[in-house]
N, CA and C atoms as an extended XYZ file, in Angstrom:
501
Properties=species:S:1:pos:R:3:atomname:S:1:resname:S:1:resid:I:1 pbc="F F F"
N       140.387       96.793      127.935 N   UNK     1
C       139.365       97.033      126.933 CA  UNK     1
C       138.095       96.252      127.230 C   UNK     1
N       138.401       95.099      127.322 N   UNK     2
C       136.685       94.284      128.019 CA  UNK     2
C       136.414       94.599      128.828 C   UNK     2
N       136.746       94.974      129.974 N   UNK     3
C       136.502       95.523      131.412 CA  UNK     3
C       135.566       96.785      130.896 C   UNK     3
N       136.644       98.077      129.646 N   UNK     4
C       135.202       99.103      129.568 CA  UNK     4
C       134.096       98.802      129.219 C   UNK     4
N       134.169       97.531      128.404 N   UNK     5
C       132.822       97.011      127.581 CA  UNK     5
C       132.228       96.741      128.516 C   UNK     5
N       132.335       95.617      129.345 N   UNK     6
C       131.214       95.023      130.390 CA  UNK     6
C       131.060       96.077      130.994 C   UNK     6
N       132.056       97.241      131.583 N   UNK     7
C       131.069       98.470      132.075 CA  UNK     7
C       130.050       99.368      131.515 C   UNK     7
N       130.250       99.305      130.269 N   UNK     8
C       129.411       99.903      129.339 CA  UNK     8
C       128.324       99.367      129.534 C   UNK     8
N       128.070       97.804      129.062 N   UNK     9
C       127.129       96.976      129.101 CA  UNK     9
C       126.315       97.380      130.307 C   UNK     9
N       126.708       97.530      131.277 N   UNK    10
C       125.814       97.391      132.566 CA  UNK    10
C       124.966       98.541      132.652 C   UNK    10
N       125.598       99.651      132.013 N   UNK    11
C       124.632      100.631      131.970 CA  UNK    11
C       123.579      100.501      131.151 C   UNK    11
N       123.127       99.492      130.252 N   UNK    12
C       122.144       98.948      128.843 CA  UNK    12
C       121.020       98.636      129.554 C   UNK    12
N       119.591       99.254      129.452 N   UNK    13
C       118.606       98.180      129.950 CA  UNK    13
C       118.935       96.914      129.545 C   UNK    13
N       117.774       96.353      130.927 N   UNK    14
C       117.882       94.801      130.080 CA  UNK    14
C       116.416       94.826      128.641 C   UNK    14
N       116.894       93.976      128.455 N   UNK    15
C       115.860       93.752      127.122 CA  UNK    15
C       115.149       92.124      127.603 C   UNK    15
N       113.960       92.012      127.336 N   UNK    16
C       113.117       93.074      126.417 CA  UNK    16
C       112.557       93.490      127.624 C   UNK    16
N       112.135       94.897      127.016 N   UNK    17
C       111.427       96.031      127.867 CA  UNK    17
C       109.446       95.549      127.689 C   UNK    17
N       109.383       95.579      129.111 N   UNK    18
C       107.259       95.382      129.414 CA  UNK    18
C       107.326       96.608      129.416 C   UNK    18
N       106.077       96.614      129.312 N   UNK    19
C       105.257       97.768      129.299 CA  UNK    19
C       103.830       97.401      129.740 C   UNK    19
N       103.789       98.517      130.551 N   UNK    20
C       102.429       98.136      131.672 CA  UNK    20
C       101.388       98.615      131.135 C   UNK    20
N       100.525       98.040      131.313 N   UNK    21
C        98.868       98.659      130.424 CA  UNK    21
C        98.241       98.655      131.654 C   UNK    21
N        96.471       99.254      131.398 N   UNK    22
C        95.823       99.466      132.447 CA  UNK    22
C        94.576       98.352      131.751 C   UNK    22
N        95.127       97.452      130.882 N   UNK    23
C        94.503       96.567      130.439 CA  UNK    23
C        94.627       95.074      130.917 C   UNK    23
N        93.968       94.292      130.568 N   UNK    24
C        94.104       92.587      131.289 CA  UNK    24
C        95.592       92.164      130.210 C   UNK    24
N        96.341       91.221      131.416 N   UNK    25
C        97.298       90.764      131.057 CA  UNK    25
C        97.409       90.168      129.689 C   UNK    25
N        97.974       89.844      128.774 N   UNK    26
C        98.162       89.115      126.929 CA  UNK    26
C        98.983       87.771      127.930 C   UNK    26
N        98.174       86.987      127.363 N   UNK    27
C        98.652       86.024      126.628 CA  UNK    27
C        99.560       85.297      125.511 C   UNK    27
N        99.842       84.356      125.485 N   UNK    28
C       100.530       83.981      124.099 CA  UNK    28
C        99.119       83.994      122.774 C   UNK    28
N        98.242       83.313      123.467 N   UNK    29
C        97.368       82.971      122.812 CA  UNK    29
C        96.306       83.821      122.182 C   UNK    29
N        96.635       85.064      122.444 N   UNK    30
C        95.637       86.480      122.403 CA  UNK    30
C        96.080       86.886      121.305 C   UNK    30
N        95.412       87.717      120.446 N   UNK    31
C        96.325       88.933      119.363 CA  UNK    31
C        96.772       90.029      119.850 C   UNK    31
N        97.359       90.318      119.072 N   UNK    32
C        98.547       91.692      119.777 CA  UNK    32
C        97.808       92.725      118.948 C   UNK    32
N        96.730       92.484      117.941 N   UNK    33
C        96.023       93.683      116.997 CA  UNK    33
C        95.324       94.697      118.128 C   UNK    33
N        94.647       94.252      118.815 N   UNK    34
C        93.841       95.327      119.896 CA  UNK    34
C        94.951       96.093      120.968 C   UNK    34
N        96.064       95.196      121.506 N   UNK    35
C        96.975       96.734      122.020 CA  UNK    35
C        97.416       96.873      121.368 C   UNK    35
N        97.951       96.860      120.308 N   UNK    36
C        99.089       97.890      118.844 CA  UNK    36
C        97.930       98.677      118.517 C   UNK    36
N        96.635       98.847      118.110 N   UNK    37
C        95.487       99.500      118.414 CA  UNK    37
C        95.509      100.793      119.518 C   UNK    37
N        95.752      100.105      120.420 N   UNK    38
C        95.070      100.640      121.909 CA  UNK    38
C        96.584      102.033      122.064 C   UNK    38
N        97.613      101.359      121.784 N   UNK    39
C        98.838      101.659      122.105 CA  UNK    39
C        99.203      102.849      120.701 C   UNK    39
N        97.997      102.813      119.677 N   UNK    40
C        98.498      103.311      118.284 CA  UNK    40
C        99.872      103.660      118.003 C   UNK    40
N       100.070      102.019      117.900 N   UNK    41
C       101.361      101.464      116.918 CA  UNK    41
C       101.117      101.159      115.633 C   UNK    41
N       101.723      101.426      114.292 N   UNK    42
C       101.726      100.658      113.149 CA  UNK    42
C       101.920       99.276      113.255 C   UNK    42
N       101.659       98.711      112.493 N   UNK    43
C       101.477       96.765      112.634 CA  UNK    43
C       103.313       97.379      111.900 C   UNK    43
N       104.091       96.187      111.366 N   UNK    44
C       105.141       96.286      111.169 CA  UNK    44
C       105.626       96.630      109.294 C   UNK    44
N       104.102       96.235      108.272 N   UNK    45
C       104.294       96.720      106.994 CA  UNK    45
C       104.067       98.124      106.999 C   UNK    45
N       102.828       98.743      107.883 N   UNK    46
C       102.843      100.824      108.095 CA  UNK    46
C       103.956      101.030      108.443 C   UNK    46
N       104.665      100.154      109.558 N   UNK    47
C       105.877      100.735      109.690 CA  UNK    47
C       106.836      101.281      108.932 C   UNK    47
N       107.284      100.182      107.895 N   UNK    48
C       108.183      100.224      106.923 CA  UNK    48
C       107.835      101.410      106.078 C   UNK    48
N       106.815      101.882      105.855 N   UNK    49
C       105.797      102.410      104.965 CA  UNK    49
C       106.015      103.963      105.094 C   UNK    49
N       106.019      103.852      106.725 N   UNK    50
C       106.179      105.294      106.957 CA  UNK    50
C       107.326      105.427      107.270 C   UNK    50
N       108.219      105.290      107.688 N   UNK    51
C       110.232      105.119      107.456 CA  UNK    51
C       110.316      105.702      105.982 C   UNK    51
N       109.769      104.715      105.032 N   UNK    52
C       109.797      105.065      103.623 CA  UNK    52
C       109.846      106.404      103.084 C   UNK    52
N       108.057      106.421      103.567 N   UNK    53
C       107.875      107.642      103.301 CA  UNK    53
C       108.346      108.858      103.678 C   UNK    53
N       108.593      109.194      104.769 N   UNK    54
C       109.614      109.829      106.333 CA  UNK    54
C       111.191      110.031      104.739 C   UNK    54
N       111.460      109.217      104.634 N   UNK    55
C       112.778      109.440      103.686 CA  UNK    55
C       113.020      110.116      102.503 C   UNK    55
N       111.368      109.667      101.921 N   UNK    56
C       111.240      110.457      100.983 CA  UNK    56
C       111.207      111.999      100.718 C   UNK    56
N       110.373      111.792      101.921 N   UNK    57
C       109.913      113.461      102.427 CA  UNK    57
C       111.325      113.813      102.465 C   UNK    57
N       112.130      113.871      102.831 N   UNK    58
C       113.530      114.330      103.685 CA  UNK    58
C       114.248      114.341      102.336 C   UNK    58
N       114.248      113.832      101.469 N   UNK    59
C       115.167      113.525      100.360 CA  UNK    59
C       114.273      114.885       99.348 C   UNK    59
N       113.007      114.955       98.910 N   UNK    60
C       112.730      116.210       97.817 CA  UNK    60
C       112.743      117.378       98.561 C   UNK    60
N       112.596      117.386      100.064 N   UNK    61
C       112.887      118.672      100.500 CA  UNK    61
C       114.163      118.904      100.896 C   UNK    61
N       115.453      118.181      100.099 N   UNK    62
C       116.910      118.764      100.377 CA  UNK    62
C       117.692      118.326      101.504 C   UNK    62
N       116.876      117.453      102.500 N   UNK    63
C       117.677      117.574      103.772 CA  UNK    63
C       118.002      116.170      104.073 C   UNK    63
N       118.435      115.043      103.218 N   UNK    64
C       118.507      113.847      102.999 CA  UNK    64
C       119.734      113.438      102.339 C   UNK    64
N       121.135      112.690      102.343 N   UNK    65
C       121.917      112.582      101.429 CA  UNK    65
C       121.701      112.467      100.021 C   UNK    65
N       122.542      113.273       99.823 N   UNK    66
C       122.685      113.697       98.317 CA  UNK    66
C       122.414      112.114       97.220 C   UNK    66
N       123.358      111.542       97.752 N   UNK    67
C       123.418      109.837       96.888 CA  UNK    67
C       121.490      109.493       97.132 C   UNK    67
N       121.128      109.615       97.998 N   UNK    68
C       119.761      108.767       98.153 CA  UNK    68
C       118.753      110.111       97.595 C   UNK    68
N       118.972      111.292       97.694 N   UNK    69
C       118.115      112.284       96.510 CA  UNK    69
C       118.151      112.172       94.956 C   UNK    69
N       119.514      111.735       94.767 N   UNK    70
C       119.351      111.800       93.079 CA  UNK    70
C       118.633      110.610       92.441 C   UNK    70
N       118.446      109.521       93.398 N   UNK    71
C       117.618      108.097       92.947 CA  UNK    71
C       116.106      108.833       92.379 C   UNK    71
N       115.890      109.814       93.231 N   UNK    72
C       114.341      109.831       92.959 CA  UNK    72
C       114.232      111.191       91.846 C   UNK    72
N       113.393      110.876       91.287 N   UNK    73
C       112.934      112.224       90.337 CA  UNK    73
C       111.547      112.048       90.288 C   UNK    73
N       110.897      113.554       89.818 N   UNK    74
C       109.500      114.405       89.940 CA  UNK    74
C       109.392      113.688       88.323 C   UNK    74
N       107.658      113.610       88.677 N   UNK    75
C       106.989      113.587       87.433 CA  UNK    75
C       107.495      114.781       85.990 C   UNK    75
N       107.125      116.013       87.582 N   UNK    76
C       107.274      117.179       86.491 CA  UNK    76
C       108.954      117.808       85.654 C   UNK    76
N       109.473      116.873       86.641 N   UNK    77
C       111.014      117.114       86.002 CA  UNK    77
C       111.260      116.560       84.685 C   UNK    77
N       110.513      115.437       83.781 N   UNK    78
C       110.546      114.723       82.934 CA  UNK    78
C       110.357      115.152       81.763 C   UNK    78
N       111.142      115.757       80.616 N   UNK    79
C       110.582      116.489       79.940 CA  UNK    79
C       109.204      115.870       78.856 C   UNK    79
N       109.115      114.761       78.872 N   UNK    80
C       108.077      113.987       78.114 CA  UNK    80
C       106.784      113.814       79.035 C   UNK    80
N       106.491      114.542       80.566 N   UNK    81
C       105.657      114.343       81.145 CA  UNK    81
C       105.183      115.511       81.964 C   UNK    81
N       105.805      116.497       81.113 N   UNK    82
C       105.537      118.206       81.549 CA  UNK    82
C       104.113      118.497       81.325 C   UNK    82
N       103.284      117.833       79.891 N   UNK    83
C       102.347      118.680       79.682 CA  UNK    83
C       101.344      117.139       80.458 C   UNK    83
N       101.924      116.554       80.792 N   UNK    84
C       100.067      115.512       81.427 CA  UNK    84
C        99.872      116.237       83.213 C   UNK    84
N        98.717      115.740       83.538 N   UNK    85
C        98.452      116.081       84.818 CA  UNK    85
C        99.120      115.879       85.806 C   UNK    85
N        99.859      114.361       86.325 N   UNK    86
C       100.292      114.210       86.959 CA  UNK    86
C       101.823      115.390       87.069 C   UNK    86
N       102.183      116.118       86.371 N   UNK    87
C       102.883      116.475       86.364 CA  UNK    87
C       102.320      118.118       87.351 C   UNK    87
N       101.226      117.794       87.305 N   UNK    88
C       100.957      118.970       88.857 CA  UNK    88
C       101.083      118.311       89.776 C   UNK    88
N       100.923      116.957       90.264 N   UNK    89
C       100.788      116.521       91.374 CA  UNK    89
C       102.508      116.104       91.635 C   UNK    89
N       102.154      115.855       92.978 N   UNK    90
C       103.462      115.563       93.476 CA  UNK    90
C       104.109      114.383       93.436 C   UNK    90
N       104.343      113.698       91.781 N   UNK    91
C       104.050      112.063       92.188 CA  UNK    91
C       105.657      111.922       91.878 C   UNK    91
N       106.154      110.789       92.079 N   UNK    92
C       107.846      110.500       91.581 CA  UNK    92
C       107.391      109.457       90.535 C   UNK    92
N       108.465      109.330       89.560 N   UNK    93
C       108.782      108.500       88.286 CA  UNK    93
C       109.415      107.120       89.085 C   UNK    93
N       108.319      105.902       88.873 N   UNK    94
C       109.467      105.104       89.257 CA  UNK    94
C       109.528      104.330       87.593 C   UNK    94
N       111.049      104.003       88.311 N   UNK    95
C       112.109      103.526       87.348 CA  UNK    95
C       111.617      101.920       87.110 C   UNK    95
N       111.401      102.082       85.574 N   UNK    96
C       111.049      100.398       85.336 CA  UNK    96
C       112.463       99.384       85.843 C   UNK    96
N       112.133       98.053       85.631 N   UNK    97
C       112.951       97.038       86.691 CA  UNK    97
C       112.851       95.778       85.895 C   UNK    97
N       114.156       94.952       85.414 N   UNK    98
C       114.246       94.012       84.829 CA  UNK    98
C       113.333       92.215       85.808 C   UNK    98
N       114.000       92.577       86.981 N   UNK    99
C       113.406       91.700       87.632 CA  UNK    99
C       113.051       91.766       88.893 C   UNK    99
N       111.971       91.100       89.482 N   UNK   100
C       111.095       91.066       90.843 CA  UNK   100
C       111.336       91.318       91.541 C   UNK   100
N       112.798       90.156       91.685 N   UNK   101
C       113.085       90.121       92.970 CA  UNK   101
C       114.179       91.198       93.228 C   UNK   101
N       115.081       91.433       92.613 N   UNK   102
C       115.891       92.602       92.691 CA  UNK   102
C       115.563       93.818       92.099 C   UNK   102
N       115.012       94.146       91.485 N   UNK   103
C       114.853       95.664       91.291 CA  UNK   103
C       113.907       96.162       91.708 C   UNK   103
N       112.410       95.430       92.476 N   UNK   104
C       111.493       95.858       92.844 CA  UNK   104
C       111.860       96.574       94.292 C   UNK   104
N       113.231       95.887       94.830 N   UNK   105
C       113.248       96.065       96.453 CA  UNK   105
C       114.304       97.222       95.919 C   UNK   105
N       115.010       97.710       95.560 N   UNK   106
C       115.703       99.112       94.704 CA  UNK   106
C       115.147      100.244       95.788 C   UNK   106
N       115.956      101.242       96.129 N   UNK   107
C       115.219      102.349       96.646 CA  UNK   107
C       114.465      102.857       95.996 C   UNK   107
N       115.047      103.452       94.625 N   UNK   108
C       114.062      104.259       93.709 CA  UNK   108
C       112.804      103.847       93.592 C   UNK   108
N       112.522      102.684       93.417 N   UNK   109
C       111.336      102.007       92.805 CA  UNK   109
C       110.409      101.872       94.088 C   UNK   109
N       110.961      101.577       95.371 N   UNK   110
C       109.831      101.170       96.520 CA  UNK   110
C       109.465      102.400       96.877 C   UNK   110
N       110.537      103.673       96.714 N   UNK   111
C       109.962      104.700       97.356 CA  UNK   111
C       109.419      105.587       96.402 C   UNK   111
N       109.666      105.317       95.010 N   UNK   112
C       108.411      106.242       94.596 CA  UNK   112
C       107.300      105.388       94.369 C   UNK   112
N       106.721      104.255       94.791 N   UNK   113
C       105.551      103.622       94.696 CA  UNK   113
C       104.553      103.784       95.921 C   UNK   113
N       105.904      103.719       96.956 N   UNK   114
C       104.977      104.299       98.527 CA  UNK   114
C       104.815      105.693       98.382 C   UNK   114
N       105.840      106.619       97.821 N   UNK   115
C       105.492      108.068       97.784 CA  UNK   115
C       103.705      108.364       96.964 C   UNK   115
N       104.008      107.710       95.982 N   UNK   116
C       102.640      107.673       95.090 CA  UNK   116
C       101.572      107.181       95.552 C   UNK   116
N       101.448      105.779       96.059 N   UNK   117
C       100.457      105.529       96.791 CA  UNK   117
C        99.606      106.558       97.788 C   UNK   117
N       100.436      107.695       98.721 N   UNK   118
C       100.030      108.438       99.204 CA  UNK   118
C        99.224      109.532       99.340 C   UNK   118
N        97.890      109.898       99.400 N   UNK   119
C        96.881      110.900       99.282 CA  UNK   119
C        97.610      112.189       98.986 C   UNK   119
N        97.360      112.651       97.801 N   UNK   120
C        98.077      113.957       97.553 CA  UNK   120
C        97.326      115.043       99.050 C   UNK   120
N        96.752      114.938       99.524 N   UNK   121
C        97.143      116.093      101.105 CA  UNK   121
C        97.858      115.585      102.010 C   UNK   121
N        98.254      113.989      101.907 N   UNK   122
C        99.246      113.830      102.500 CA  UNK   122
C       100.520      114.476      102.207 C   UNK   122
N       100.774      113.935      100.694 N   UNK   123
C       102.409      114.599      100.287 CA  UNK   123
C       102.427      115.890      100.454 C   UNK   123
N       101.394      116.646      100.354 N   UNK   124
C       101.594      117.994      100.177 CA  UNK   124
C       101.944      118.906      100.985 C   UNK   124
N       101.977      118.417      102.093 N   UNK   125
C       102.206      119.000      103.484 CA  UNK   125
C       103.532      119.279      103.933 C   UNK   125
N       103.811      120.307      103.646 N   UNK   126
C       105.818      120.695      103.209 CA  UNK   126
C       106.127      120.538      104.917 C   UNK   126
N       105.744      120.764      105.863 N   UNK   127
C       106.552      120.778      107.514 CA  UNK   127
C       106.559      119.004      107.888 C   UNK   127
N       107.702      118.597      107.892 N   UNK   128
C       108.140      117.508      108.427 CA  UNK   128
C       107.292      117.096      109.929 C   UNK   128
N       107.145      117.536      110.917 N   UNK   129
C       106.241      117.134      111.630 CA  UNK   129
C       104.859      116.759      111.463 C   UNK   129
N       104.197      117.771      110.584 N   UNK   130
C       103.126      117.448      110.030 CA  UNK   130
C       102.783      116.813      109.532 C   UNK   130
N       104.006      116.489      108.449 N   UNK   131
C       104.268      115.153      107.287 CA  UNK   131
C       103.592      114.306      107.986 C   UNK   131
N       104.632      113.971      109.218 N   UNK   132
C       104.495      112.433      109.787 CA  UNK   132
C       103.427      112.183      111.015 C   UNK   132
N       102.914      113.359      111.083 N   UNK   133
C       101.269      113.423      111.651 CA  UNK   133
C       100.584      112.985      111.009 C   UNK   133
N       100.449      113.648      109.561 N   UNK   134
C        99.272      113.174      108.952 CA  UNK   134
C        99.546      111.706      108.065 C   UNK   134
N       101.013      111.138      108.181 N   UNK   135
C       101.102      109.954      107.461 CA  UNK   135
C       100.621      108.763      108.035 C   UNK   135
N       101.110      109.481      109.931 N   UNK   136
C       100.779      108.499      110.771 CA  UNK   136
C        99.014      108.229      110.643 C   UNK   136
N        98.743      108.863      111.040 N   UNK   137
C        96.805      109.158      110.878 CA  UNK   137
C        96.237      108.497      109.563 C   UNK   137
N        97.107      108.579      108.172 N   UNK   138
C        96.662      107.797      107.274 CA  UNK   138
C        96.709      106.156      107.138 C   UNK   138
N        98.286      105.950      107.933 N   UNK   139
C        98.359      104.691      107.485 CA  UNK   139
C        97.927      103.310      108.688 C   UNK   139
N        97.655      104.520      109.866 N   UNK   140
C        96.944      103.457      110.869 CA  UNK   140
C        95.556      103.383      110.722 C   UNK   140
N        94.339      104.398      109.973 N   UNK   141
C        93.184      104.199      109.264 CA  UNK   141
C        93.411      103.280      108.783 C   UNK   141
N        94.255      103.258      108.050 N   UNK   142
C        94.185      102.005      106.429 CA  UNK   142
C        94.313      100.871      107.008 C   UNK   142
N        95.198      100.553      108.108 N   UNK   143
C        95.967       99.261      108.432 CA  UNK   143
C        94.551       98.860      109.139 C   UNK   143
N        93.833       99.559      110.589 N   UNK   144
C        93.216       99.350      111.149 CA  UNK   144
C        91.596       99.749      110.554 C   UNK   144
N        91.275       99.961      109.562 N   UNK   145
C        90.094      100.316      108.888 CA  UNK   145
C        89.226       99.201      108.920 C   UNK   145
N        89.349       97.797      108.487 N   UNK   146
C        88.431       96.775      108.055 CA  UNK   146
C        87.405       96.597      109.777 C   UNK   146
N        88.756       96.531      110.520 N   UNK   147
C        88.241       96.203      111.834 CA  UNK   147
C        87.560       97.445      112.853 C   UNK   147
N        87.949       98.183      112.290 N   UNK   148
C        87.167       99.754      112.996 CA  UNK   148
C        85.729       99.845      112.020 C   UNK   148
N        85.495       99.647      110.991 N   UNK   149
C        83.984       99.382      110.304 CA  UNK   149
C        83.218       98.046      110.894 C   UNK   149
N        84.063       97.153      110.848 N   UNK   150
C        83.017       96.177      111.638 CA  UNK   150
C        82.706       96.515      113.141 C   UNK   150
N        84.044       97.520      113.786 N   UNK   151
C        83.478       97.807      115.459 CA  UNK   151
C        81.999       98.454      115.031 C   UNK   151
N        82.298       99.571      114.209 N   UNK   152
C        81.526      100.519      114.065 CA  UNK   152
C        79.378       99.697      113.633 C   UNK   152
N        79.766       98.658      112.640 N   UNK   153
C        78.229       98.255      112.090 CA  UNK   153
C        77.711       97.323      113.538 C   UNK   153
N        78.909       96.811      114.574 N   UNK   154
C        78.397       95.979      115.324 CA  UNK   154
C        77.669       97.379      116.460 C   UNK   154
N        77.887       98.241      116.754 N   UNK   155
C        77.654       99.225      117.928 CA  UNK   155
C        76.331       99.905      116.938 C   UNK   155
N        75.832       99.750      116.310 N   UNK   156
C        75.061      100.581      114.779 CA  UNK   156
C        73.602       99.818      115.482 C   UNK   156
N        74.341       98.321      115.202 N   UNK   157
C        73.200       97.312      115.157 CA  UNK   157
C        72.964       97.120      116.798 C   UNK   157
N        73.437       97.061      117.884 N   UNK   158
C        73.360       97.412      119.232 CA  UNK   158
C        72.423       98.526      119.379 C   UNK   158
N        73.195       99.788      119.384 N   UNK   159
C        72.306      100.875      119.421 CA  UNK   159
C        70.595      100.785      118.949 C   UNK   159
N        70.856      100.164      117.670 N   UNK   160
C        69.389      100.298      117.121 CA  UNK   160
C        68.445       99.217      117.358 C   UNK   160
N        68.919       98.223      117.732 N   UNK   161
C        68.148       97.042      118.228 CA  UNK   161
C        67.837       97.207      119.806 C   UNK   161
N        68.237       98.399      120.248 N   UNK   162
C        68.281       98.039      121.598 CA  UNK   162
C        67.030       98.925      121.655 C   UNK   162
N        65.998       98.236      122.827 N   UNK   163
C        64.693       99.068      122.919 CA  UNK   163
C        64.576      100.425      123.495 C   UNK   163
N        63.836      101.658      123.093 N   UNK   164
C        63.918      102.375      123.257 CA  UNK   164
C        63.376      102.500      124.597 C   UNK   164
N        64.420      103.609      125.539 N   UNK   165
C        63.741      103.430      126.983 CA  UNK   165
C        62.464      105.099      126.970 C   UNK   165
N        61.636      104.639      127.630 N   UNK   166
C        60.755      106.200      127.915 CA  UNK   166
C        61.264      107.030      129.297 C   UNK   166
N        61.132      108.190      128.781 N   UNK   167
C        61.910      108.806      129.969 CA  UNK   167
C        61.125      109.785      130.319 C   UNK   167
């Protein structure tokens, strides 16, 4: 029996796996924000975010275990929340929570808060690939936004300070 294991094993990359860029070597001392950028990776809270969401999706369109679908319910399923607006939109009911630390981390509750948080043309987008096209595209804007406006006012103020050549 150990003998199959260590043969098994040998077939395992080794870990951890490089990855070659056509960029200057990182450092310890460098940030990892410009290749997770470069590389468009989620930092590791989009991550979670979109897993989340990814589940959610999978759970109101039927194709998600049954136990982790019945946690969540529709606005519009509620009979006390049929006639308000949200009850057109696609939002989930989350379930109030005695305390912080345990009921906030609850499936029900994190995933209909990330479901909600989400741009109704995000949710609305019934094809699972698409879903996670356009979730991806939302939540690496958001993550990477502060620092893509300052690229953007520093190249603004370049451009326009820079003297005009005659041609």
């Amino acid at each position: 029996m150990l003998v199959v294991m260590y043969e098994k094993q040998k077939c395992i990359p080794s870990w951890p796996i490089t990855i070659e860029l056509k960029t200057a070597p990182c450092h310890m001392s460098q940030h990892i924000t410009p290749l997770l950028r470069e590389l468009h990776w989620l930092r590791v809270p989009e991550r979670i975010q979109f897993r989340l969401c990814v589940l959610v999706h999978h759970c109101l369109n039927g194709t998600a275990p049954s136990y982790l679908a019945e946690t969540l319910q529709k606005s519009a399923d509620v009979g006390a929340r049929q006639r308000l607006r949200s009850a057109a939109t696609s939002t989930l009911v989350v379930p109030p929570t005695r305390r912080a630390t345990l009921g906030d981390r609850a499936f029900p509750v994190v995933a209909a808060r990330a479901w909600n948080a989400l741009p109704l043309s995000v949710r609305a987008v019934p094809s699972l690939l698409l879903f996670r096209r356009e979730l991806k595209t939302t939540l690496f804007r958001a993550s990477y936004a502060c620092r893509l406006q300052a690229l953007q006012l520093l190249l603004t103020i370049i451009l326009y300070s820079a003297p005009a050549t005659v041609l």
